[in-house]
C-alpha positions as CSV (number, residue, x, y, z in Angstrom):
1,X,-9.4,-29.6,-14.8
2,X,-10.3,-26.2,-13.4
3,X,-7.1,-26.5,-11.1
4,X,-4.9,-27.8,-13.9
5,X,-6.1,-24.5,-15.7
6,X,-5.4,-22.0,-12.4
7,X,-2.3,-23.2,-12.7
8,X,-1.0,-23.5,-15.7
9,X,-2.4,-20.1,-16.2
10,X,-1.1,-18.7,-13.0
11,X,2.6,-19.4,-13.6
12,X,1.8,-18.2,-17.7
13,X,0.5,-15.0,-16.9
14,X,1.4,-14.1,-13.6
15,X,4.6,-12.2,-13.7
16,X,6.8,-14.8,-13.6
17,X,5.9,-14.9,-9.4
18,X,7.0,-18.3,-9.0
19,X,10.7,-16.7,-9.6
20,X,12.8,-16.2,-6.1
21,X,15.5,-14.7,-7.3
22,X,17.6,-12.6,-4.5
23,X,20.4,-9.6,-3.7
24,X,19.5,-8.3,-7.1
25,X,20.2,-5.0,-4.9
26,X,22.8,-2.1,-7.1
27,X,26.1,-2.3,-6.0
28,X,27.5,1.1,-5.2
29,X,30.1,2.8,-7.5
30,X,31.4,5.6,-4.8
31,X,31.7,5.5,-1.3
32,X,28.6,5.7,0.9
33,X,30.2,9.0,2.5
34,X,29.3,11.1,-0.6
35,X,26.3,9.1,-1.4
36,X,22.7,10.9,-0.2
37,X,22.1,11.5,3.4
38,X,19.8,8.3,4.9
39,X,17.8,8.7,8.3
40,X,16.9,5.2,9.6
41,X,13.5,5.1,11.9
42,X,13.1,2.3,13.6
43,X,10.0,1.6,15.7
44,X,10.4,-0.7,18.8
45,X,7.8,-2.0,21.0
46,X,8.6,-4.6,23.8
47,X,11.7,-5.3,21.6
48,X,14.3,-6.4,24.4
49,X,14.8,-9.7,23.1
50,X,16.2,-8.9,19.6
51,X,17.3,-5.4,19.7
52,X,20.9,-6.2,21.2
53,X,21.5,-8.3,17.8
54,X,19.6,-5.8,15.3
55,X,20.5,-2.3,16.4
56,X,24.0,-2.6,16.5
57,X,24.0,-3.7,12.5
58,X,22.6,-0.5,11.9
59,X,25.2,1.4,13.7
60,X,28.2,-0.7,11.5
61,X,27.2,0.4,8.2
62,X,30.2,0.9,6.4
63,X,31.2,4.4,5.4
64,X,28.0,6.0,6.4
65,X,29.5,9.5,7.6
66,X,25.7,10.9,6.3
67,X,23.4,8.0,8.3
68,X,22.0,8.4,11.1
69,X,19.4,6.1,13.1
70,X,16.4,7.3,15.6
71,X,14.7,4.8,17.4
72,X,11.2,5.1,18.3
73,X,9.8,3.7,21.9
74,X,6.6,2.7,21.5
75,X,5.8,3.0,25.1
76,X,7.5,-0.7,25.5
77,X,6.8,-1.9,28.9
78,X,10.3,-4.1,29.3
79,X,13.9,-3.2,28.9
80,X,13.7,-2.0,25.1
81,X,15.0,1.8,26.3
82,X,17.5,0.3,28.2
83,X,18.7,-2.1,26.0
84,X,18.7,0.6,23.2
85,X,20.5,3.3,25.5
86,X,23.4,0.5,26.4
87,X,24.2,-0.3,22.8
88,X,24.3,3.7,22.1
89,X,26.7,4.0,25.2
90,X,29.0,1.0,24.2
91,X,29.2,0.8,20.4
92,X,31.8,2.3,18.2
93,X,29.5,4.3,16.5
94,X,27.0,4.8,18.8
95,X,27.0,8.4,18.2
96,X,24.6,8.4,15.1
97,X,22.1,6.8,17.3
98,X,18.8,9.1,18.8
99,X,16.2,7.4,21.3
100,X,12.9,8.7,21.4
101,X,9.7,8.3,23.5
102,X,6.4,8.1,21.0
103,X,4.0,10.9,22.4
104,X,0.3,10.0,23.1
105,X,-1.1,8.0,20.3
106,X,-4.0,9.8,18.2
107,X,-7.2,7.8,18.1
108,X,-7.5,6.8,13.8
109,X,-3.1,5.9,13.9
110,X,-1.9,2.6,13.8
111,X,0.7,1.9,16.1
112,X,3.4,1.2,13.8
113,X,2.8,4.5,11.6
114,X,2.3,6.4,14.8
115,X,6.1,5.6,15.9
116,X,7.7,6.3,12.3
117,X,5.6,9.3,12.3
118,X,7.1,10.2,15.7
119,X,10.6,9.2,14.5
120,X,10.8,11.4,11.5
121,X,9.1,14.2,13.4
122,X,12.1,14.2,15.9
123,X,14.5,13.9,13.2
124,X,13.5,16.6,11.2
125,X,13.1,18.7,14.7
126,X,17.2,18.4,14.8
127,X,18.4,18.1,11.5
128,X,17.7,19.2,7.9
129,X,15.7,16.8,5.7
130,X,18.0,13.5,4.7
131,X,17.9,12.8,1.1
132,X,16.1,9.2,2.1
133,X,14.6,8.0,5.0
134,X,14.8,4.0,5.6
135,X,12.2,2.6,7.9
136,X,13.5,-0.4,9.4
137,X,11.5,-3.0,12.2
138,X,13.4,-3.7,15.1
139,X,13.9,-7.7,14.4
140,X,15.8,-6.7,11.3
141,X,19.5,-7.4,11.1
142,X,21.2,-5.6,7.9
143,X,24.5,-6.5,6.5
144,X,27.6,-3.9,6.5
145,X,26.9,-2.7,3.5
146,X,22.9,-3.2,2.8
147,X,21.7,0.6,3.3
148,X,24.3,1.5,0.9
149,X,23.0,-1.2,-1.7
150,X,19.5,-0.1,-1.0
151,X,21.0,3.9,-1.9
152,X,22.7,2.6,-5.3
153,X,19.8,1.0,-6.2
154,X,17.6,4.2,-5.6
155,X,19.3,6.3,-7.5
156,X,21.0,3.8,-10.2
157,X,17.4,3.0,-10.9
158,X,15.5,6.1,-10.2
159,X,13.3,4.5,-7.6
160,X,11.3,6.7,-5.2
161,X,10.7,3.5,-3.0
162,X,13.3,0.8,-2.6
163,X,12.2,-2.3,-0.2
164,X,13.4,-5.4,0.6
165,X,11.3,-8.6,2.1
166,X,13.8,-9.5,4.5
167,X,14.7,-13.5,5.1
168,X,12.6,-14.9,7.6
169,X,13.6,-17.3,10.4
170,X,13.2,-21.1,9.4
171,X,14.3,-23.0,11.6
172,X,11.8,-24.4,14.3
173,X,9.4,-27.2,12.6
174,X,6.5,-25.0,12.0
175,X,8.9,-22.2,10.7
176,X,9.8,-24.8,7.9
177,X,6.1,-25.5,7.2
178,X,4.8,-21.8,7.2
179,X,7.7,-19.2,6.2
180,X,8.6,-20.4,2.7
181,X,4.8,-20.5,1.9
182,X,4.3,-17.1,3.1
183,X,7.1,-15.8,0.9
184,X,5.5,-17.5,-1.9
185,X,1.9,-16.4,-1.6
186,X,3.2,-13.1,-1.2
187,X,5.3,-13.3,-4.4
188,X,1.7,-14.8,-6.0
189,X,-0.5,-11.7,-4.1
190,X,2.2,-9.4,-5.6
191,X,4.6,-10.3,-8.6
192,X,8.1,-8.5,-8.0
193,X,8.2,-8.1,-11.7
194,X,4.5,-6.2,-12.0
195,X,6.0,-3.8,-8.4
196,X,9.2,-2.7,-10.7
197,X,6.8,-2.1,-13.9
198,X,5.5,1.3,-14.1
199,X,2.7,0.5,-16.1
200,X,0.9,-2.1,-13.7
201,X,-1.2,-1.3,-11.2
202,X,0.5,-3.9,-8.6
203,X,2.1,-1.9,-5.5
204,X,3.9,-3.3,-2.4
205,X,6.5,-3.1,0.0
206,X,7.9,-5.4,2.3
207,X,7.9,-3.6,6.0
208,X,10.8,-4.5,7.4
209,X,13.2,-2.5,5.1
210,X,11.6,0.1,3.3
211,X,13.9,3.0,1.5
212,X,11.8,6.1,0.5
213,X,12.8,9.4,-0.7
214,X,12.2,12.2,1.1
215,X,10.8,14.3,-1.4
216,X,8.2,11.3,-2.3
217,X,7.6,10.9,0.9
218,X,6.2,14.7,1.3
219,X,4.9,14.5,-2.2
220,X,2.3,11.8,-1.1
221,X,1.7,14.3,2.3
222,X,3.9,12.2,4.6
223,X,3.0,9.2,6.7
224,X,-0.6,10.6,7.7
225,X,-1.4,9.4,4.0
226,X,-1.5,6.2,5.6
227,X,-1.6,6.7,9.1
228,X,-4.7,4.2,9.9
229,X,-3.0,1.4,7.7
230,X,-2.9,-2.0,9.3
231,X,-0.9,-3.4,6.3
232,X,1.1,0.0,6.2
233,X,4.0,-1.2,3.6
234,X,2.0,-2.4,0.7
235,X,-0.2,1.1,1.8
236,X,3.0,3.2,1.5
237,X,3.6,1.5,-1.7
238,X,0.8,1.6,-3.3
239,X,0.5,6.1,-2.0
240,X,4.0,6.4,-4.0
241,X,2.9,4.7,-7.0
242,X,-0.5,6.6,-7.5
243,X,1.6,9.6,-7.1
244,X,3.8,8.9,-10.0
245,X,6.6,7.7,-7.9
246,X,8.6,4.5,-8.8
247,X,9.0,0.9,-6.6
248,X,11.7,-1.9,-6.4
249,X,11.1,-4.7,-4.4
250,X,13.4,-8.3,-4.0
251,X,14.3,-10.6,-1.9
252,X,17.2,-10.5,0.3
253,X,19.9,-12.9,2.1
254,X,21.5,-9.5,3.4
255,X,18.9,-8.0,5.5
256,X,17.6,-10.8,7.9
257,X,14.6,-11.4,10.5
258,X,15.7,-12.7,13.6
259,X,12.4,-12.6,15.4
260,X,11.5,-16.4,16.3
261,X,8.4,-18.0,15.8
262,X,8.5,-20.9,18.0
263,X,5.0,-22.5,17.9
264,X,2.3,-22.5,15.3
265,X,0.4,-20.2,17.8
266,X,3.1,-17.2,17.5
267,X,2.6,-17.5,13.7
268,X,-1.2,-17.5,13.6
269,X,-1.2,-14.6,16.1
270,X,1.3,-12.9,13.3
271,X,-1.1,-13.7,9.7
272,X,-4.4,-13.5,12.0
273,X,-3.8,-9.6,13.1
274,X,-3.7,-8.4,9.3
275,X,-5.4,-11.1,6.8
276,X,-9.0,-9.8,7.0
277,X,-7.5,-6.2,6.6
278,X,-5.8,-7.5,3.5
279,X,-9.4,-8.1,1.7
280,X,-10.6,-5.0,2.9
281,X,-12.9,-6.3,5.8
282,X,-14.8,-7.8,3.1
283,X,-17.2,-10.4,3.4
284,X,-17.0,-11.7,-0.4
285,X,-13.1,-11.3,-0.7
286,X,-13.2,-13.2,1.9
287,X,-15.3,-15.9,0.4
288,X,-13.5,-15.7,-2.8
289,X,-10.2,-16.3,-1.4
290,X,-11.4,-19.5,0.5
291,X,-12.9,-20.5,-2.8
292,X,-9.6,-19.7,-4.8
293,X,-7.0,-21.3,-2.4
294,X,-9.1,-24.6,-2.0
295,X,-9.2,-24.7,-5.9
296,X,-5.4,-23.9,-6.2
297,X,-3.9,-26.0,-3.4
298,X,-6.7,-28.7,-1.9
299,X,-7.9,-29.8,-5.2
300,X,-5.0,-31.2,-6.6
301,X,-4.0,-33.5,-4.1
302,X,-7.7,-34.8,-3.6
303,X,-8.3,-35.0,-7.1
304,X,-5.0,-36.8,-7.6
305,X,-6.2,-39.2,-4.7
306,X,-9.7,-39.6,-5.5
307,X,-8.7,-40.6,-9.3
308,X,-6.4,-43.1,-8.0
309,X,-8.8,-44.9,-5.8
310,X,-11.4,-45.1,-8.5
311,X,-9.3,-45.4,-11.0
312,X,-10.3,-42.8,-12.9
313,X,-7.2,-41.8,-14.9
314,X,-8.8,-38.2,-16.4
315,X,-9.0,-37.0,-12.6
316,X,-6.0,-38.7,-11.8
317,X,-3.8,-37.4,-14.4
318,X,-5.7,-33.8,-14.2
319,X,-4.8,-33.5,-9.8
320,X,-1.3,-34.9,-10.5
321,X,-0.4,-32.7,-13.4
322,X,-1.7,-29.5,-11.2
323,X,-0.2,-30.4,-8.7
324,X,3.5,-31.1,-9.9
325,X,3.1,-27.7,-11.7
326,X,2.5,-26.3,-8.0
327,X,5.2,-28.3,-6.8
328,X,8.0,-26.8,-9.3
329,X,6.5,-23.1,-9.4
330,X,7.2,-23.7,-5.1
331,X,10.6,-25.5,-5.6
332,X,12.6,-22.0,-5.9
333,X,11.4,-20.6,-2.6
334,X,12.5,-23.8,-1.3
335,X,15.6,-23.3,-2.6
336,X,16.0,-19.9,-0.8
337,X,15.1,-20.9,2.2
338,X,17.5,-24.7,1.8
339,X,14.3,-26.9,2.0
340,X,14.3,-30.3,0.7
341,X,12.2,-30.3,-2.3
342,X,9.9,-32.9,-1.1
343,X,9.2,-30.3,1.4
344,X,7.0,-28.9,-1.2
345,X,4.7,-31.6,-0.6
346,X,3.2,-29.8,2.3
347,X,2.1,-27.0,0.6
348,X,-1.3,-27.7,0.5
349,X,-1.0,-28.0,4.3
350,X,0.6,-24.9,5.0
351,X,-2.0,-23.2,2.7
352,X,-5.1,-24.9,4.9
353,X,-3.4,-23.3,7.9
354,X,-3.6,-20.0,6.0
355,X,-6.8,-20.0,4.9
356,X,-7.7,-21.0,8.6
357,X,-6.0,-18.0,9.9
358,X,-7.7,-15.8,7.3
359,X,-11.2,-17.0,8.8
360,X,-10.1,-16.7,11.9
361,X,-8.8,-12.8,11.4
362,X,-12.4,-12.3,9.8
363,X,-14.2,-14.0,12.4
364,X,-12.8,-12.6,15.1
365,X,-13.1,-9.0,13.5
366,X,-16.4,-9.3,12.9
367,X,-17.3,-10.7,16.3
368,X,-15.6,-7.7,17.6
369,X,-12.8,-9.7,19.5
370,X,-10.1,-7.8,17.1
371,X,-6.8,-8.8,16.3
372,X,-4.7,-7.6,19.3
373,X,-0.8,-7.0,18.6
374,X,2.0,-6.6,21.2
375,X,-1.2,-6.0,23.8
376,X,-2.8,-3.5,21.2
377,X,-5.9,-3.6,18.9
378,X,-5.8,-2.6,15.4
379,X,-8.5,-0.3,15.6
380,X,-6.2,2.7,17.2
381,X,-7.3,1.4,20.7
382,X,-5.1,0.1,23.4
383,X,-6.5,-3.3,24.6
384,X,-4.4,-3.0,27.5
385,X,-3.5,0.2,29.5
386,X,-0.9,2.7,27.7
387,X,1.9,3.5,29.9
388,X,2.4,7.6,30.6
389,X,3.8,9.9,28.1
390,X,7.1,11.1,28.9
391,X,6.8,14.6,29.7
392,X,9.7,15.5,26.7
393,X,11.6,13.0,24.3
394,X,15.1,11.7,25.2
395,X,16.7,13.2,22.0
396,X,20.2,13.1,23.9
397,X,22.7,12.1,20.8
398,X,24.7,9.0,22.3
């Protein structure tokens, strides 16, 4: 009954979360040449694999006489630079692309806010302020006209921060198990509808495509406002919001992931780095989100199983009515990402595997193991040796 009650109350009460609505993006009513000026940042770091598919979508956005991209080396030890420095070279408008080295990271910066800090320091070093800067992850591929979108939205709307939560691969088995559940419990974690609402506390952004004004970015007192952030979007967010600022955040079928995730490993690794740091390192966070997903998502289906072996039709009809409430508050994720809907079904698997990864992020945080990322601990400290600064940035316009 408890379950039944979650539920029902969940998809009552909670913003409508269940909802997957997506390209709800503005359309824009004048050319994106006398729109605002947009500076992309995009951090890369051992990147080689995606960035000849990604970068180049960037540089074609249509009509974008005031966009310009900088791309951030993270001290990548493949052919990310090279890669990035061929595309500059070959493309039509390869012109509007800058390549960067990060300096030295600071001890107390993540890695991530490091390298956008870096970028929009050596943007700013060149150029007058833009009128938004987009910070952009180096798996992300954006349609022709997505950054103009995300600008029409911004100013139709009078939002300070625009983001998008990009579509995620699903296509390898354990990307079919994993990725539409993630995008749910997201949704769940942080309703759309409560982001957008000025008058709820929720805050959030999705990382891969964030659109921030400049002046709310200085308002907030720039990037160093969340400079030792692990989960640095929802941070972001939530730093614009207290400030008075205003969010929009959607879905997308415009601005893609490409990054692959072919074993269940390369996901864990992915959850495990930033779960613990998502309850705040906190041991009874911890233990009530064990505590709420086993009553939201392992309950049902036992209950539903245990009242049919013992023919016990209150349990029976109590599991099976929580659990087909689950099942159709999942079914329009599913839809999104063109799942069967008995794939719903596995839910409460894919949640188990989350909950496992959460435990493991905690144990292995407290243990003092830490959640290394792209050969990197969280904590500000390399767990494997930095490569040399360069002794000045290649700002060379290409």
């Amino acid at each position: 009954m408890a379950a039944l009650a979650a539920w029902a109350g969940l998809v009552l009460t909670r913003g409508r979360f269940w909802e997957a609505r997506a390209d709800d993006l503005r359309e824009p009513s004048r050319p994106f040449n006398e729109a605002p000026r947009v500076h992309a940042v995009v951090p890369a770091r051992n990147e080689e694999a995606v960035l000849a598919l990604t970068l180049p979508t960037l540089l074609a956005q249509r009509d974008a006489s005031g966009f310009d991209v900088t791309l951030v080396d993270d001290h990548s030890d493949d052919a990310t630079v090279d890669v990035a420095r061929a595309i500059a070279s070959t493309h039509p408008a390869g012109a509007r692309l800058t390549i960067v080295q990060a300096g030295q990271r600071p001890e107390g910066w993540a890695g991530k806010v490091w390298a956008l800090r870096e970028g929009v320091a050596a943007a700013l070093a060149q150029r007058d302020a833009p009128d938004y800067w987009l910070f952009t992850d180096a798996d992300i591929a954006h349609d022709a006209g997505s950054i103009a979108s995300l600008v029409a939205t911004a100013v139709d709307e009078r939002r300070d921060l625009v983001s998008l939560m990009a579509q995620l691969r699903c296509s390898t088995p354990w990307e079919r198990v994993l990725i539409p559940a993630f995008v749910f419990f997201f949704r769940k974690l942080f309703p759309f509808r409560w982001v957008k609402d000025d008058r709820e506390l929720t805050a959030a952004a999705a990382g891969g495509c964030i659109l921030i004004a400049h002046d709310a970015l200085v308002r907030i007192g720039g990037l160093e406002r969340v400079a030792s952030a692990v989960i640095d979007d929802c941070s972001l967010a939530a730093a614009v919001k207290r400030s008075g600022g205003r969010l929009w955040l959607g879905f997308s079928t415009r601005v893609a992931s490409i990054r692959p995730y072919d074993s269940l490993e390369e996901i864990w690794k992915m959850v495990a780095r930033s779960a613990y740091a998502q309850l705040g390192y906190s041991k009874t966070n911890l233990a009530g989100t064990v505590l709420g997903m086993s009553l939201l998502y392992l309950v049902p289906p036992l209950a539903t199983l245990a009242g049919a072996l013992r023919n016990d039709r209150v349990t029976l009809s109590a599991g099976a009515s929580a659990w087909t409430i689950m099942w159709l508050a999942y079914l329009p994720t599913l839809r999104l990402y063109r799942r069967p809907p008995l794939a719903g079904l596995q839910l409460p698997l894919s949640a188990a595997l989350y909950t496992l990864m959460t435990l493991d992020s905690a144990r292995r945080h407290e243990s003092g193991i830490g959640n290394p990322w792209k050969g990197r601990a969280l904590n500000g400290k390399s767990s494997a040796p930095s490569l040399p600064t360069q002794p000045a940035p290649d700002e060379t316009r290409r």
